[in-house]
C-alpha positions as CSV (number, residue, x, y, z in Angstrom):
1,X,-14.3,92.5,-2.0
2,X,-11.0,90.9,-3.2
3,X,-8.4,89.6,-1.1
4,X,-5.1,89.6,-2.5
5,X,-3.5,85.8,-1.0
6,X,-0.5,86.0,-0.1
7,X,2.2,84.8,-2.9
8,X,3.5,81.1,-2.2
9,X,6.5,81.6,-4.7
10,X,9.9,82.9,-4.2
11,X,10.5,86.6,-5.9
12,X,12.3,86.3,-9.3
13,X,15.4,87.8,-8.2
14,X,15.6,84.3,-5.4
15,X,15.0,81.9,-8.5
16,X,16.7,79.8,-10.3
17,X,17.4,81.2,-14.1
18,X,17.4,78.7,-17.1
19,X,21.1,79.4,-17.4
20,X,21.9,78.7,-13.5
21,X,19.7,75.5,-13.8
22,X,22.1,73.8,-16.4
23,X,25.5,74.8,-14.2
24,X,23.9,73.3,-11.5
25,X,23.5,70.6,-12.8
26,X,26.3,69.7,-14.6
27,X,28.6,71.4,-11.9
28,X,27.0,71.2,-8.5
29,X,27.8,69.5,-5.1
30,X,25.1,66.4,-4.6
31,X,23.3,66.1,-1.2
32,X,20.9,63.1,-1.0
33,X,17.5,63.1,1.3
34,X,14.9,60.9,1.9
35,X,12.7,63.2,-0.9
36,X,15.0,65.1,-2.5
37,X,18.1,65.1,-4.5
38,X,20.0,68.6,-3.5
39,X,22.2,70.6,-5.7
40,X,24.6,73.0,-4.4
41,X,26.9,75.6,-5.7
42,X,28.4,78.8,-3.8
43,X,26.9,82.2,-5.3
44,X,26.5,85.8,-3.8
45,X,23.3,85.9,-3.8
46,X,21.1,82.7,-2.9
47,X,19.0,81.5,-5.8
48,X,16.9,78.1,-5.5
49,X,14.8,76.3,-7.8
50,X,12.5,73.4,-7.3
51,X,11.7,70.2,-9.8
52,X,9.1,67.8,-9.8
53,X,9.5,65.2,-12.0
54,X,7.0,63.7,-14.2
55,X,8.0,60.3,-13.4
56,X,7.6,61.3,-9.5
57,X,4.2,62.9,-9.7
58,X,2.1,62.0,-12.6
59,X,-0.5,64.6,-12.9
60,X,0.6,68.9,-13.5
61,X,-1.5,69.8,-10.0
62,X,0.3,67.2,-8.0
63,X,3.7,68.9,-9.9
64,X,2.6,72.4,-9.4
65,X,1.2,71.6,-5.5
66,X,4.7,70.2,-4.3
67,X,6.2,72.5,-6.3
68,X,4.7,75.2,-3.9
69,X,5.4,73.6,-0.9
70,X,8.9,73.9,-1.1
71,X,8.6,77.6,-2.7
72,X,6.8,78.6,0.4
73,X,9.0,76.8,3.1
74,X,12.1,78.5,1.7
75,X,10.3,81.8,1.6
76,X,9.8,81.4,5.0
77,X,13.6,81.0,6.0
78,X,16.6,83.3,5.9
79,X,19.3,82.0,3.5
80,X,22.6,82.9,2.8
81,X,24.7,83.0,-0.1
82,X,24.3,79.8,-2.9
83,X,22.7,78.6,-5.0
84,X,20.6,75.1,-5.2
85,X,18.4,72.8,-7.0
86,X,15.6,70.7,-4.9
87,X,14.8,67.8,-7.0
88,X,11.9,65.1,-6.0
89,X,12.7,61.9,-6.0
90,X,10.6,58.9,-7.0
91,X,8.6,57.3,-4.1
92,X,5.4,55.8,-3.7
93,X,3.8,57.8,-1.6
94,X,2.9,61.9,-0.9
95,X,4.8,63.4,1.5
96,X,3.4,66.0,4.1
97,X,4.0,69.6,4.1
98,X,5.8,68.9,7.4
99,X,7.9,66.2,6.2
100,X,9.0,68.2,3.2
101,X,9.9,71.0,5.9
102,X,12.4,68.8,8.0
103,X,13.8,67.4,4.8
104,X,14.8,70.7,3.6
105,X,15.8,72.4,6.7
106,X,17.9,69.4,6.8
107,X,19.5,69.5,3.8
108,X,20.2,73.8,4.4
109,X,21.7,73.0,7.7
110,X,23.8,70.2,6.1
111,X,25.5,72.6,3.7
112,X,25.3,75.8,6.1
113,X,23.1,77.9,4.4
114,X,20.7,78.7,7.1
């Protein structure tokens, strides 16, 4: 019959809130990639959020699909305490699934939240 797939987001609780996404912004630490822009703050609990930009990826599937990606690589790794923002940069191509993976483990290890 049905198959229930298995969920490529974080669960709410993990995610960014509206509110946390402005202080982020306006308040957190800056970490630079080769993909990403990375905003850090300390928190109890670890929260993350992810945004693609219009400008970076045109069209809502390409958006939604990278969007996943880094949803599902975070899910898959134990994270302490903080809270961050993963924001695409512009560049002219698509990265891979496994380049996406390094960049973030990366940036984590960078601010020791892994």
């Amino acid at each position: 019959m049905f198959q229930l797939k298995s969920s490529k987001m974080l669960p709410k609780k993990k995610r960014v809130t509206k509110k946390d996404f402005d202080v982020l912004i306006k308040n957190g630490k800056v970490f630079s990639s080769h993909l990403f822009l990375f905003y850090f703050i300390k928190t109890n609990e670890p929260k993350f959020g992810v945004v693609a930009p219009k400008k970076t990826f045109k069209k809502a599937f390409l958006r939604n699909k990278y969007r996943r990606i880094v949803y599902n690589v975070l899910k898959d790794i134990e994270l302490k305490s903080g809270s961050g923002l993963f924001m695409y940069k512009n560049q002219s191509f698509l990265p891979e699934k496994n380049q996406i993976k390094e960049e973030i483990l990366f940036l984590l290890n960078k601010n020791k939240l892994i």
